[in-house]
KEROBA-487671 format. One record per residue: residue number from 1; residue in one letter; x, y, z of N, C-alpha, C, O in turn. Coordinates in steps of 0.02 Angstrom, whole numbers, plus 50000, padded with zeros to 5 digits. Last residue first. Layout:
BEGIN
 lummi dovo   nxx   nyy   nzz  caxx  cayy  cazz   cxx   cyy   czz   oxx   oyy   ozz
   NUM    A     X     Y     Z     X     Y     Z     X     Y     Z     X     Y     Z
...
END
This chain:
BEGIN
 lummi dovo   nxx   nyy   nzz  caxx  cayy  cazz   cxx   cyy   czz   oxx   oyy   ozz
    94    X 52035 49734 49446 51997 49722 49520 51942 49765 49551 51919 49750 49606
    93    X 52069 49783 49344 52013 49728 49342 51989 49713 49407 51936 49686 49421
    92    X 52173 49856 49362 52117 49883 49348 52037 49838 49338 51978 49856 49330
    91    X 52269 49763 49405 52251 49808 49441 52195 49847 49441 52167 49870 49491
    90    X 52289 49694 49291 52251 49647 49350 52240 49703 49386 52184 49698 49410
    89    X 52347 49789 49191 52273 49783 49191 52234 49741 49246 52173 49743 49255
    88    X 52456 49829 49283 52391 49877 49289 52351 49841 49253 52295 49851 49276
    87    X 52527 49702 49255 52511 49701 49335 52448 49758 49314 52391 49738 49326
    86    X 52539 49713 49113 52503 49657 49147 52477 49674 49194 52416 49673 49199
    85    X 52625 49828 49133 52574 49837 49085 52523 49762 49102 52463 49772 49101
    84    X 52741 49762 49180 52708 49819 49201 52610 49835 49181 52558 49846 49213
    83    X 52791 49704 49093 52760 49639 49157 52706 49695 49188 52650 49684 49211
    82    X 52819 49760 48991 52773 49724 48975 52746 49709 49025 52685 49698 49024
    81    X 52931 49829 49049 52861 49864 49030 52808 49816 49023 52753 49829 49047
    80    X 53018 49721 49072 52987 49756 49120 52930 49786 49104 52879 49775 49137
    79    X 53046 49690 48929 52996 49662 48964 52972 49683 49041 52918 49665 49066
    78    X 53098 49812 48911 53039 49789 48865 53010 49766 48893 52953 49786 48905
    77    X 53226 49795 48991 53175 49850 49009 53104 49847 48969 53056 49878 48993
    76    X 53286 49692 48943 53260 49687 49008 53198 49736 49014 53141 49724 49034
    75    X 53316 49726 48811 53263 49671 48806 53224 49668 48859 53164 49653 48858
    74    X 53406 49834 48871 53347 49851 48827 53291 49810 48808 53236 49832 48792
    73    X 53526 49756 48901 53475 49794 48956 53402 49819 48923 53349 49820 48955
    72    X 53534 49687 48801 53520 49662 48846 53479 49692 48892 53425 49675 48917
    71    X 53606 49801 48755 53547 49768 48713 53515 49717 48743 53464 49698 48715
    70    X 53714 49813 48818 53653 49874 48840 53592 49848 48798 53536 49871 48806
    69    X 53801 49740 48797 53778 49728 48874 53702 49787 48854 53649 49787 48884
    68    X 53844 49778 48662 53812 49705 48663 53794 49705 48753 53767 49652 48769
    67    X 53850 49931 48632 53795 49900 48604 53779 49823 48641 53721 49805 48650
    66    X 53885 50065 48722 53917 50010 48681 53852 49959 48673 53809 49956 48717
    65    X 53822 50200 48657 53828 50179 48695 53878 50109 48663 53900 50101 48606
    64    X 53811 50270 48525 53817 50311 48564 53845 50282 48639 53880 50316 48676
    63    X 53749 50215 48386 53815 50212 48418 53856 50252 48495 53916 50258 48507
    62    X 53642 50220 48372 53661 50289 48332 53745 50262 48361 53793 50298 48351
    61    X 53571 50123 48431 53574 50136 48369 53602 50172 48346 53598 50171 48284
    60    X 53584 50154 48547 53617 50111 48557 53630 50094 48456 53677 50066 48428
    59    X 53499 50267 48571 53577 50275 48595 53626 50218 48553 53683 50229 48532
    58    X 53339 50199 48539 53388 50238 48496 53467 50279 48520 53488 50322 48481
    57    X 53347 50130 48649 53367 50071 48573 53396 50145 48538 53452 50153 48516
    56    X 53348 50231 48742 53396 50194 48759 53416 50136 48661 53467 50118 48632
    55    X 53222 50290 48689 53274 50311 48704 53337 50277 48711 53384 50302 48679
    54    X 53133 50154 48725 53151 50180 48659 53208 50232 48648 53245 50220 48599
    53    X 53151 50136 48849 53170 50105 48812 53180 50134 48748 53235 50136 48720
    52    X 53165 50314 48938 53120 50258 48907 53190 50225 48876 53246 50249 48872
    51    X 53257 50399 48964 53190 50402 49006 53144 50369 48976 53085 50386 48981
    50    X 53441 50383 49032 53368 50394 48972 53301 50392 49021 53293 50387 49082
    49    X 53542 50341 49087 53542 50410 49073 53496 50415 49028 53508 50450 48979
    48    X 53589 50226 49116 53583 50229 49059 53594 50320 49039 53631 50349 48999
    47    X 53555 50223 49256 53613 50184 49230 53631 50230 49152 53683 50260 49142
    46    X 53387 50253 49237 53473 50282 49275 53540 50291 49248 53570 50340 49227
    45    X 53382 50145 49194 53368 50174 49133 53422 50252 49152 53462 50287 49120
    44    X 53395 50053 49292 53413 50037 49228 53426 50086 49183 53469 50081 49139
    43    X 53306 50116 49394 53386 50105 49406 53413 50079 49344 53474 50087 49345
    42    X 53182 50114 49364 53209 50161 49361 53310 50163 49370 53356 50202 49354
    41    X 53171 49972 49357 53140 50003 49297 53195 50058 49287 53235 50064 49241
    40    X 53163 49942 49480 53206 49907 49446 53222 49935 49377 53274 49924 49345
    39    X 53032 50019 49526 53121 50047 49543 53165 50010 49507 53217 50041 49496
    38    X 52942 49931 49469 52947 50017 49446 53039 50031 49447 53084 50044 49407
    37    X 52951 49820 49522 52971 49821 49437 52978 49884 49400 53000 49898 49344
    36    X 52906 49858 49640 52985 49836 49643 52998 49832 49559 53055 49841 49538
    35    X 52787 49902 49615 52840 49971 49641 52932 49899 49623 52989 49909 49602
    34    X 52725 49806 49581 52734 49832 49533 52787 49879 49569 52836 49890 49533
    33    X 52715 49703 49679 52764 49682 49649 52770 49744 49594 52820 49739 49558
    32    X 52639 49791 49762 52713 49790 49783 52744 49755 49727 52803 49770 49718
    31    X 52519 49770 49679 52537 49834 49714 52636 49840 49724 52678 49879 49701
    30    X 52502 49636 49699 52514 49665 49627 52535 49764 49644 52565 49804 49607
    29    X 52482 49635 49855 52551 49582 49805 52550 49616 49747 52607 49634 49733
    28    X 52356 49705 49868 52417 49725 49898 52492 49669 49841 52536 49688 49802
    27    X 52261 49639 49808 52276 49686 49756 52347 49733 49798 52380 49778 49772
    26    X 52263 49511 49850 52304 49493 49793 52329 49575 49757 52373 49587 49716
    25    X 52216 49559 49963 52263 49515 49966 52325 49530 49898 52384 49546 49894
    24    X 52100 49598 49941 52113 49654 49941 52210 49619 49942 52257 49654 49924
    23    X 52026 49479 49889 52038 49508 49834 52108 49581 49849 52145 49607 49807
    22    X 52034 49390 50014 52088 49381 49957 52086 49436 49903 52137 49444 49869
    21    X 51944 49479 50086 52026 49474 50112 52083 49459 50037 52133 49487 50015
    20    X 51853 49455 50024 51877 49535 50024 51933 49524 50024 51974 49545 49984
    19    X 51817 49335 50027 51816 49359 49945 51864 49442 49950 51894 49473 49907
    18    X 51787 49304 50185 51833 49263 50132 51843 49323 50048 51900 49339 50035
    17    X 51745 49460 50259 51738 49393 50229 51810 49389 50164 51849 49423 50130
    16    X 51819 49497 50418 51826 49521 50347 51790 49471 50293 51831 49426 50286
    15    X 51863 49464 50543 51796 49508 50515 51784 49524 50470 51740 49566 50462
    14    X 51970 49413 50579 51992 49501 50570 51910 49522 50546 51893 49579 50532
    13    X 51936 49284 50591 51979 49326 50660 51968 49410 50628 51959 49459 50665
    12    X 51877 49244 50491 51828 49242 50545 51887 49296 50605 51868 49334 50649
    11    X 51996 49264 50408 51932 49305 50386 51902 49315 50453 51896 49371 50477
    10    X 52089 49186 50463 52092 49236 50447 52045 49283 50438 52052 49340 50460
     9    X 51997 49047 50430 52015 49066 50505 52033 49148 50511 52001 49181 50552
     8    X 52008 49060 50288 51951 49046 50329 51959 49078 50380 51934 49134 50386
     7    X 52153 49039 50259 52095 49106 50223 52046 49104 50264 52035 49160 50286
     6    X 52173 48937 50301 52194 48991 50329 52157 49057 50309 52139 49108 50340
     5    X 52096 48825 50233 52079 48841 50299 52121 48902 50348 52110 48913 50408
     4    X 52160 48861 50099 52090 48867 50095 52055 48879 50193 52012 48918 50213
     3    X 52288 48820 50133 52286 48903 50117 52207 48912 50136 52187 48954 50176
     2    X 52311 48709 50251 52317 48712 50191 52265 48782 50162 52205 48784 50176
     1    X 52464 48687 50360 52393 48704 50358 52376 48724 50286 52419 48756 50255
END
């Protein structure tokens, strides 16, 4: 069945128009995908024993940690922030 006639049928069954369902749709998915990029977030930095990236570049700068798996983890956690920082502005645009 193709999304445009499920959105439809969906709407007319729950009473909701077409524009709500998807907007409130999309703002549940950016909702959950952000808690799972939160906790992924938090188990890294866990790991780490810090409370930001920057914390973690500066461990890894001073020699504190071992440098070639955790510089990895540090590119990860950048771009976690980054994806983060995407999802709240779609969040705030809604």
């Amino acid at each position: 069945m193709e999304t445009v006639t499920v959105l439809r049928e969906a709407s007319e069954r729950l009473g909701i128009p077409e524009d709500t369902l998807l907007r409130e749709s999309f703002t549940s998915y950016l909702r959950e995908r952000k808690r799972a990029l939160m906790a992924e977030r938090f188990e890294m930095l866990s790991r780490h024993g810090v409370n930001s990236p920057e914390e973690l570049k500066g461990r890894i700068e001073e020699g504190e940690v071992p440098e070639h798996s955790t510089w990895e983890d540090y590119i990860e956690l950048t771009n976690l922030e980054d994806e983060l920082a995407r999802l709240e502005d779609h969040l705030r645009s809604l």
